[in-house]
C-alpha positions as CSV (number, residue, x, y, z in Angstrom):
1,X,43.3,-66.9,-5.4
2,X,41.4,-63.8,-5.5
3,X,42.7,-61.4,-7.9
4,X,42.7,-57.8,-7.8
5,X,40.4,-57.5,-10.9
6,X,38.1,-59.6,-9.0
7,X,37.8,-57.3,-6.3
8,X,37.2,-54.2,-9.0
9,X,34.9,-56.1,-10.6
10,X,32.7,-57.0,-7.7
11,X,33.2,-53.7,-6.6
12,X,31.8,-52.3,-9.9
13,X,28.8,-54.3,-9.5
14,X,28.0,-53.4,-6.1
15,X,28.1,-49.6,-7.3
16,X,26.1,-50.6,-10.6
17,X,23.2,-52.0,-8.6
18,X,23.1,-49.5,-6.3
19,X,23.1,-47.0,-8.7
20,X,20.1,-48.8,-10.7
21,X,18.3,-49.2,-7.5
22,X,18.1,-45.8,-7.4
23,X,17.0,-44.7,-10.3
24,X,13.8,-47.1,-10.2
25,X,13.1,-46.2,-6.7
26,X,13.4,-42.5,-7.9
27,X,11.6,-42.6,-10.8
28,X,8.8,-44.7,-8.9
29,X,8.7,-41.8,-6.0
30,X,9.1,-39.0,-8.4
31,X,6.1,-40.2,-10.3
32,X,4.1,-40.6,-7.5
33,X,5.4,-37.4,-5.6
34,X,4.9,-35.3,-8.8
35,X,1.2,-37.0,-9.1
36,X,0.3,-35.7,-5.3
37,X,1.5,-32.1,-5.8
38,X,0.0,-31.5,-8.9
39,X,-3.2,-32.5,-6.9
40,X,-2.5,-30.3,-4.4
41,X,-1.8,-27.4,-6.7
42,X,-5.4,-27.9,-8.2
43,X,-7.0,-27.8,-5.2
44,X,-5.1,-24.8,-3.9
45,X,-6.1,-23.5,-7.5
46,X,-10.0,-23.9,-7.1
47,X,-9.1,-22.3,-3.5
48,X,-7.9,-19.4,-4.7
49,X,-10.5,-19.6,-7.1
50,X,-13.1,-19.8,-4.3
51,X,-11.8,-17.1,-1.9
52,X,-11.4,-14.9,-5.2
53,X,-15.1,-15.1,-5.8
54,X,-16.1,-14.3,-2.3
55,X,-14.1,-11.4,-1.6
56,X,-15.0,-9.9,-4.8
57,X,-18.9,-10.9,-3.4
58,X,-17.6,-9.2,0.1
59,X,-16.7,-6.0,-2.0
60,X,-19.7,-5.6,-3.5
61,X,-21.6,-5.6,-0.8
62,X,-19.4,-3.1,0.9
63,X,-19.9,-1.1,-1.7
64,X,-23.4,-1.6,-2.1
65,X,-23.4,-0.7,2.0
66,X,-21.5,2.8,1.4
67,X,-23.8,3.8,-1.7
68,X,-26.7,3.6,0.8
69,X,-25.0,5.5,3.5
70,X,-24.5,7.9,1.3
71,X,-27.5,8.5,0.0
72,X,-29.2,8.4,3.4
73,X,-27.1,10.0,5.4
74,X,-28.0,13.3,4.2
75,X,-31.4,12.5,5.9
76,X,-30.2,10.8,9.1
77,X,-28.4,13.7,9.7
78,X,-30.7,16.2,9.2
79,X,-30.9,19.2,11.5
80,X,-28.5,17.5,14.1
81,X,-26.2,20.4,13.7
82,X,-29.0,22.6,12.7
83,X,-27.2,26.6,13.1
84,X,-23.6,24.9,14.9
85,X,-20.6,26.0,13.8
86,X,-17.6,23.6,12.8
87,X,-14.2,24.0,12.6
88,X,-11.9,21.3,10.6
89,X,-8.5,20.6,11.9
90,X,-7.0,18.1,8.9
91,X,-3.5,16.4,9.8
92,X,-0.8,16.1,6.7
93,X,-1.9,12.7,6.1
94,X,-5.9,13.4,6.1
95,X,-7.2,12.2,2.6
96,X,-9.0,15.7,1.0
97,X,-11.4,13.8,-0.5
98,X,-12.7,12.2,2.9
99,X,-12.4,16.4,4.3
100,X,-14.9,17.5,1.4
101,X,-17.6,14.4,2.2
102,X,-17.6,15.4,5.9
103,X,-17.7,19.2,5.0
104,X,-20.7,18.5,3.1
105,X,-22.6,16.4,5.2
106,X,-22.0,19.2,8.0
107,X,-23.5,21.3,6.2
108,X,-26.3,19.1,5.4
109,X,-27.5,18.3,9.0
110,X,-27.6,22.2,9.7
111,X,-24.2,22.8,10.7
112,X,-21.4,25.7,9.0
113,X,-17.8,24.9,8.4
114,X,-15.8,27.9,9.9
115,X,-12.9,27.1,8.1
116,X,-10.2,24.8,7.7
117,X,-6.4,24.2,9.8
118,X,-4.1,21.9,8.2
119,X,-1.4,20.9,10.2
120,X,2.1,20.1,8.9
121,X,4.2,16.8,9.5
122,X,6.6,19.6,11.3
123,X,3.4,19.8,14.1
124,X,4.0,16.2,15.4
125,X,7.3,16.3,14.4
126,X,9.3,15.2,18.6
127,X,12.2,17.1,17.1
128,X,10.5,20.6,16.9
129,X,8.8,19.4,19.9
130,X,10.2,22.4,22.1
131,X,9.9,24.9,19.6
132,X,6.1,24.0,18.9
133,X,5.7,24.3,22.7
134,X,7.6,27.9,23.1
135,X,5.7,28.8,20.0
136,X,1.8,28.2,21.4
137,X,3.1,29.6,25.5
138,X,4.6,32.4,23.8
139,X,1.2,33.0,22.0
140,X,-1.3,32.6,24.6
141,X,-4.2,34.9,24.7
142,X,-4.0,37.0,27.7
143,X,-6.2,36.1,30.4
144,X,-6.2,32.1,29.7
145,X,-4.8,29.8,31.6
146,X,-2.9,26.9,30.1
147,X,-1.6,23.2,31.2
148,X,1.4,23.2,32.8
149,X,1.9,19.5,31.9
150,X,1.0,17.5,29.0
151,X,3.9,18.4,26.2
152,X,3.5,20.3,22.9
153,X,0.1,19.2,21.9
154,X,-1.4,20.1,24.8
155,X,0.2,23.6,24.5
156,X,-1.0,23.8,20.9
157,X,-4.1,22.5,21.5
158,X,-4.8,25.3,24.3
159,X,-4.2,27.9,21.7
160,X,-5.8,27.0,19.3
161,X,-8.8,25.7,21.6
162,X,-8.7,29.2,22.8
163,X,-8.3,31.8,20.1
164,X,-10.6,29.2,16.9
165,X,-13.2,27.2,19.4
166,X,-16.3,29.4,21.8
167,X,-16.7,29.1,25.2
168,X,-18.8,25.8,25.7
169,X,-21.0,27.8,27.9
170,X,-21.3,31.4,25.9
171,X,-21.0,30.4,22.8
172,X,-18.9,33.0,22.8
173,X,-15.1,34.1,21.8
174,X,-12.4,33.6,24.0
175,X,-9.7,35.9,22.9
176,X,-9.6,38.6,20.1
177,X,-9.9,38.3,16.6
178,X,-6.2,40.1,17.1
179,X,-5.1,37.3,19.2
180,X,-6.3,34.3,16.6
181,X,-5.0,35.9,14.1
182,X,-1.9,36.3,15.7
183,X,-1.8,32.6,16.9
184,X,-2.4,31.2,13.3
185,X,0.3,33.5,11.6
186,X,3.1,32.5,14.3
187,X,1.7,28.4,13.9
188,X,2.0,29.6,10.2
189,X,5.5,31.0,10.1
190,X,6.7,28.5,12.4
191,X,5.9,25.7,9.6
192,X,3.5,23.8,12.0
193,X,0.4,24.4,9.8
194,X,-0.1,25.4,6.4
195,X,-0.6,29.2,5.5
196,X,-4.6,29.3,6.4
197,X,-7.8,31.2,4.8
198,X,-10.3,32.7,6.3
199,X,-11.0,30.8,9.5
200,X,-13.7,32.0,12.1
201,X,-14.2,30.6,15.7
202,X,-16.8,27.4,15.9
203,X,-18.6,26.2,18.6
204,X,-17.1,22.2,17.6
205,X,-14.7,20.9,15.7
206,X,-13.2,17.3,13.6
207,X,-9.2,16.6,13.9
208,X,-9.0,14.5,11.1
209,X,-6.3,12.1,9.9
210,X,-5.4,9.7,8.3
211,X,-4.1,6.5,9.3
212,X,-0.6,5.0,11.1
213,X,1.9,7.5,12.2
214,X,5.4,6.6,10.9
215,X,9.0,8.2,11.3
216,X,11.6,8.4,14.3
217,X,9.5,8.1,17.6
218,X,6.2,7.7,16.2
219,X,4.9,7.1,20.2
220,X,5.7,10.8,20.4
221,X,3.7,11.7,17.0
222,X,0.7,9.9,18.3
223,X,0.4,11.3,21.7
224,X,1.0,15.1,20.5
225,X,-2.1,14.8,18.0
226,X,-3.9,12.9,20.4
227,X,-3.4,15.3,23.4
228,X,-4.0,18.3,20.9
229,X,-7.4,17.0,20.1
230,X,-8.3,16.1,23.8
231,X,-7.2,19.4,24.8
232,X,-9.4,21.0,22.0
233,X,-11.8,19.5,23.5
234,X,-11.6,20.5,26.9
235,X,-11.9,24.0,25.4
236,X,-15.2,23.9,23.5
237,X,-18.2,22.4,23.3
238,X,-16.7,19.2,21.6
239,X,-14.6,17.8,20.0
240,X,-14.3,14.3,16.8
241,X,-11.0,12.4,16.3
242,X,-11.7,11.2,13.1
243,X,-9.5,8.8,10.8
244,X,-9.6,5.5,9.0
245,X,-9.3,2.2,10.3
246,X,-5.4,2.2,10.7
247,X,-5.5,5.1,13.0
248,X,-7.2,2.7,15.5
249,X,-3.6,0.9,15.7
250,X,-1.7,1.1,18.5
251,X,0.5,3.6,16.2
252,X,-2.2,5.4,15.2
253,X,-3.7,8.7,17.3
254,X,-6.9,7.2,17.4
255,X,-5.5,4.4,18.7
256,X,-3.3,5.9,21.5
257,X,-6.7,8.1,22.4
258,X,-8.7,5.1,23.1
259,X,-5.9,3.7,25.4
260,X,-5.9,6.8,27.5
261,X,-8.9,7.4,29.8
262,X,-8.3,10.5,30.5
263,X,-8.7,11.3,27.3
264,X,-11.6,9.0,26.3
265,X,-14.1,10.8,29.0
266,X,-13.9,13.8,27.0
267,X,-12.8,13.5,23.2
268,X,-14.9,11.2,20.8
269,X,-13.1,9.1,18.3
270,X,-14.6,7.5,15.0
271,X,-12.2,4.7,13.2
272,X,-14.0,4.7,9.6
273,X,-14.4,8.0,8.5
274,X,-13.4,6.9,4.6
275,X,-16.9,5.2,4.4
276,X,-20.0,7.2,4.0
277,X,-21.4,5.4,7.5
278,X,-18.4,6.7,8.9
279,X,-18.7,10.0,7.8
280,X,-22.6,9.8,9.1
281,X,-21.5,8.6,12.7
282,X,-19.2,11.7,13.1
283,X,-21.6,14.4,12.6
284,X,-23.3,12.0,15.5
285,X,-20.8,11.9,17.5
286,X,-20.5,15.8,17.3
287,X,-24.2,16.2,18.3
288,X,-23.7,13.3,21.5
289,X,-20.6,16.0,22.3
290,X,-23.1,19.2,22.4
291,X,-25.2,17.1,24.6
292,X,-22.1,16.8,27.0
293,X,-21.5,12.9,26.8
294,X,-18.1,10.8,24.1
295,X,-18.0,7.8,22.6
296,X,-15.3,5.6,20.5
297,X,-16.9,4.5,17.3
298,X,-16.3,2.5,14.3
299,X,-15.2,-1.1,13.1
300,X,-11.8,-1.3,14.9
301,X,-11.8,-3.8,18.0
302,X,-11.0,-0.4,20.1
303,X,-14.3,0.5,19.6
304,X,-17.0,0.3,22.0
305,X,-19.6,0.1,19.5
306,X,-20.4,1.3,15.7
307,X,-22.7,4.5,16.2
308,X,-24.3,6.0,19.6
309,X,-26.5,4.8,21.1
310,X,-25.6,1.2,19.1
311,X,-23.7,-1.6,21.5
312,X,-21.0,-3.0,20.3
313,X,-20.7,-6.9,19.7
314,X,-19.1,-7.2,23.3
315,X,-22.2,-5.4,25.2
């Protein structure tokens, strides 16, 4: 008869064979599943290693690249602007140091910078969006006739088009030096720009900003600078978006300017103005906008090709 310590017993020795199964079928996986990841981890070292190496070759290059931009594009430039005027409309997030290489490289291909705007985060800012548009209608030189349609950065851009940019056919003002005056003090007061210098009229001008617009309905930020510049344009001789490569995003004014057609048959853009090639290809782009033609240029995908008069990889 089979007793109950039998049963615990064989019970026992089921669970004790089990349990030494496992721990030689564990140990023999372990050591081969620890043996095939540490394999992988040295290849994913020498990998790492590898990519390391290459962007840092990559870099080098790049900055080998911008060196000789830079100490060319004085020459390339060269009398392209010879006695034009400039103005420079900087956005919050502009980078100064990017502002001071373009101003000098105006100036080197013949140009003058008139002066500078800086305009606040308040400008693009959809909550003062009614205030920034009773502000520039409430300011308008008399005589001029602005868009009825198009939101605040049309409006500001008509204003400021009108009383800081000449007549693209005259070269000549189009409102007082009372009425500028009086249309950078209210933009001033109202906390859309900075409190500015001295700042004469120019036949051109640069918007430039930075990158990505960010904050509560950025699709609002990026179409009031991009309509501002467009309508800038309208109202000179011409008119450069400038930024770096992020402002090519969809969320970026450059960005929203190249989607818009309207907009693109008037106002050039250029996507890589932190590089000294960048910075060469907008004082370009300003002389292809006195000779009454725009172009979207840069290293963004946007962009129909990296300089005039240079096709991009698609043409």
């Amino acid at each position: 008869m089979i007793s109950l310590r039998y049963h615990i017993v064989s019970i026992a020795a089921v669970f004790l064979a089990l349990a030494v199964g496992v721990v030689l079928g564990s140990t023999a996986l372990g050591g081969s599943l620890l043996s095939a990841l540490t394999e992988d981890r040295d290849e994913l070292a020498k990998r790492a290693s590898s990519l390391e190496a290459e962007r840092n070759e990559l870099q080098a290059r790049l900055d080998d690249q911008d060196a000789f931009s830079a100490s060319v594009g004085p020459k390339i430039v060269a009398g392209s602007l010879d006695k034009r005027t400039v103005l420079l409309v900087t956005n919050y997030d502009a980078r100064p140091a990017d502002r001071d290489a373009l101003r000098k490289l105006i100036t080197a291909a013949g140009g003058k910078v008139t002066g500078e705007v800086q305009l606040t985060e308040a400008f693009a800012d959809p909550g003062q969006a009614d205030q920034l548009a009773e502000l520039a209608t409430r300011l308008q030189p008399a005589g001029t006739k602005f868009p009825t349609a198009g939101g605040p950065g049309t409006l500001a851009g008509a204003l400021l088009g009108h009383t800081l940019l000449l007549d693209a056919k005259t070269a000549q003002p189009q409102s007082t030096a009372a009425e500028r005056d009086a249309a950078l003090a209210g933009l001033a007061d109202g906390g859309f720009i900075k409190e500015p210098g001295d700042v004469q009229a120019a036949q051109l001008a640069v918007v430039l900003v930075g990158g990505e617009l960010t904050g509560d309905g950025v699709g609002d930020r990026t179409a009031t600078i991009s309509r501002f510049a467009t309508e800038l344009d309208k109202a000179s001789a011409g008119v450069v978006l400038a930024g770096t490569p992020a402002a090519a995003k969809s969320t970026g004014p450059i960005g929203y300017t190249r989607s818009d057609t309207a907009s693109t048959e008037v106002l050039s853009t250029v996507d890589n103005v932190d590089t000294a090639a960048g910075r060469v290809v907008t004082v370009l782009a300003l002389r292809e906008q006195l000779e009454g033609d725009a172009g979207q240029y840069g290293i963004a995908g946007n962009a129909q090709g990296p300089a005039p008069g240079v096709a991009g990889k698609g043409d």
